[in-house]
Residue, then its C-alpha position, 0 to 999 in steps of 0.5 A: x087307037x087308044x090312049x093306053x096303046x098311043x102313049x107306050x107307042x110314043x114312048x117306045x119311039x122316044x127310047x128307040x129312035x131319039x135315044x132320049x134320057x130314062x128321066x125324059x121319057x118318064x117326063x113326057x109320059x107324065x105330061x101326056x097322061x094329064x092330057x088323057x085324063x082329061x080328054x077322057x073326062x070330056x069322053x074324048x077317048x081316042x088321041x087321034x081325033x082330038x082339035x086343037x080346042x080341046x089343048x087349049x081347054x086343056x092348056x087354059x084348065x092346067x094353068x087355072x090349076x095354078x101351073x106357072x108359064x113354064x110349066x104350061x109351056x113345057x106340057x104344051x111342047x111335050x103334046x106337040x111332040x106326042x103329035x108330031x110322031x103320030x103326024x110322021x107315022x100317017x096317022x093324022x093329017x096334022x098337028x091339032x097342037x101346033x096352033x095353040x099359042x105358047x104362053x110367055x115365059x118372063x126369062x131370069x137372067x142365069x147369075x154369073x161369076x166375074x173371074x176374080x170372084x172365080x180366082x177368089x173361091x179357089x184361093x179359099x180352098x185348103x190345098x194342104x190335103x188331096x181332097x182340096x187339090x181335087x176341089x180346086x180341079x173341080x172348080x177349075x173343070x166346071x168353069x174351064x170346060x162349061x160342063x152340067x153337074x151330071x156331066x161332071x160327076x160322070x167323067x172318067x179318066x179315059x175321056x181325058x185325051x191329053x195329046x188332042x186338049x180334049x174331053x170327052x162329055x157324056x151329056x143329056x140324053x147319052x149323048x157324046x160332045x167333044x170339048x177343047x180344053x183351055x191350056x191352063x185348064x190342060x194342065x191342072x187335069x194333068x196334074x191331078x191326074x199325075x199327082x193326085x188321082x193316084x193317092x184315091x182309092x181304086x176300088x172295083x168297078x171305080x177305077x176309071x171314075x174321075x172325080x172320087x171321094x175318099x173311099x174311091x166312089x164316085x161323087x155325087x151331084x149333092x157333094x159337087x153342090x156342097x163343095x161350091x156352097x161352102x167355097x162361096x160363103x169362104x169368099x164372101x160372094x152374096x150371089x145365090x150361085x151353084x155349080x151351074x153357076x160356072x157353066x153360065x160364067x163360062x158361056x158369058x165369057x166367052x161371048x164378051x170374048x167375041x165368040x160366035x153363039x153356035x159354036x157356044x151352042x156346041x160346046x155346052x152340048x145345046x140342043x137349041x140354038x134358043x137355050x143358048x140364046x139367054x147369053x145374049x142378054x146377059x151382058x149387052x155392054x160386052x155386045x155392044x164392044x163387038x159391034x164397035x170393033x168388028x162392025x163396018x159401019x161402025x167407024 
């Protein structure tokens, strides 16, 4: 089998049977070239009789290139899975990927919003005009539901089912979660949807778009980072902070609140327990609350 054919059969795979991201796919084909390029410059011409010593080489050649850890991480994870298809499908007899060490990723600790920095930001919006009151929903949404910006621009009126107190969320990958919404959260969508989205333009092809600007498009990622840029500099917060910002307050809070980190998992839509995992260090003081009060030897 050759390169060429082994890359556009593995991505066929990741379009067809993972449902992966336009985005996602293109990511692993541009990593899984830089080991053909390689492989091919060590006359290594077919992907199924490459050892685990010549990713290595490869791995060790990238990071010489001056490619971070993460990103050595990153392209390592993407070969893996390059050979863990060709694995499934019988064409090797193992992973010469799966015994390359990863090299160590030093974690930062995502910034987060005290809930009075939160209430600090909405009360510098101007809510006089109705771009304000859809500013407001929009903080208000990213913190009370814990959603990606992408995910929050791609929102529509139908994915609101008020009678049930959920949202519907359309997140990487295509793929659909259904999250609660918080009483006070339900309420302020309802409103906006009462009283504010209706003095939006509806225009074609927009009409069931939620968050609009003032000609009725839809908004963008860099509008929802602006809105957020310029609410923080109002409310004097030094943080260097985003519209991420919410999502990791959200799940910070939650599990100071007690919450168990699968269910965390789920409702920001995780696709590994290990990403959602970095909330645990984040507030060791709120963890050591819960072992105090729910742990039985601890009396």
């Amino acid at each position: 089998m050759t390169w060429e054919s082994a890359i556009k059969e593995f991505l066929m795979f990741l379009k067809l049977e993972k449902g992966l991201a336009n985005n996602t796919i293109i990511s692993y084909e541009q990593d899984i070239i830089k080991l053909k390029k390689y492989c091919i410059s060590i006359n290594q011409n077919s992907p199924l009789n490459i050892e685990k010593s010549v990713i290595s080489e490869f791995v060790y050649q990238i990071a010489k290139l001056g490619y971070n850890a993460k990103s050595q991480a990153r392209l390592l994870s993407g070969i893996r899975s390059f050979y863990n298809y060709f694995l499934l499908e019988d064409y090797i007899k193992s992973n010469p990927a799966d015994l390359v060490e990863s090299p160590k990723i030093q974690r930062n600790l995502p910034e987060i919003l005290a809930l009075e920095e939160i209430d600090s930001m909405i009360s510098e919006i101007d809510r006089s005009t109705i771009e304000g009151e859809r500013n407001r929903v929009i903080i208000e949404t990213l913190y009370g539901c814990g959603l990606r910006v992408s995910e929050l621009v791609s929102l529509q009126i139908s994915d609101l089912f008020i009678d049930e107190s959920i949202i519907r969320v359309v997140g990487k990958g295509n793929k659909q979660r259904y999250i609660p919404v918080a009483n006070e959260t339900l309420r302020i969508l309802i409103y906006y949807m009462e009283h504010i989205r209706s003095s939006f333009p509806y225009i074609k092809g927009e009409e069931d778009t939620f968050f609009v600007n003032r000609r009725g498009r839809r908004l963008t990622r860099v509008m929802i980072f602006t809105i957020v840029k310029n609410l923080a500099e109002k409310a004097s917060i030094k943080k260097k902070i985003s519209p991420h910002t919410f999502r990791h307050s959200y799940a910070t809070h939650l599990l100071e609140g007690g919450a168990d980190l699968l269910d965390i998992q789920q409702l920001l839509g995780h696709a590994s327990i290990g990403t959602t995992e970095i909330y645990l260090h984040v507030d060791q003081n709120a963890l050591r609350k819960i072992l105090e009060d729910h742990h039985p030897r601890n009396t």
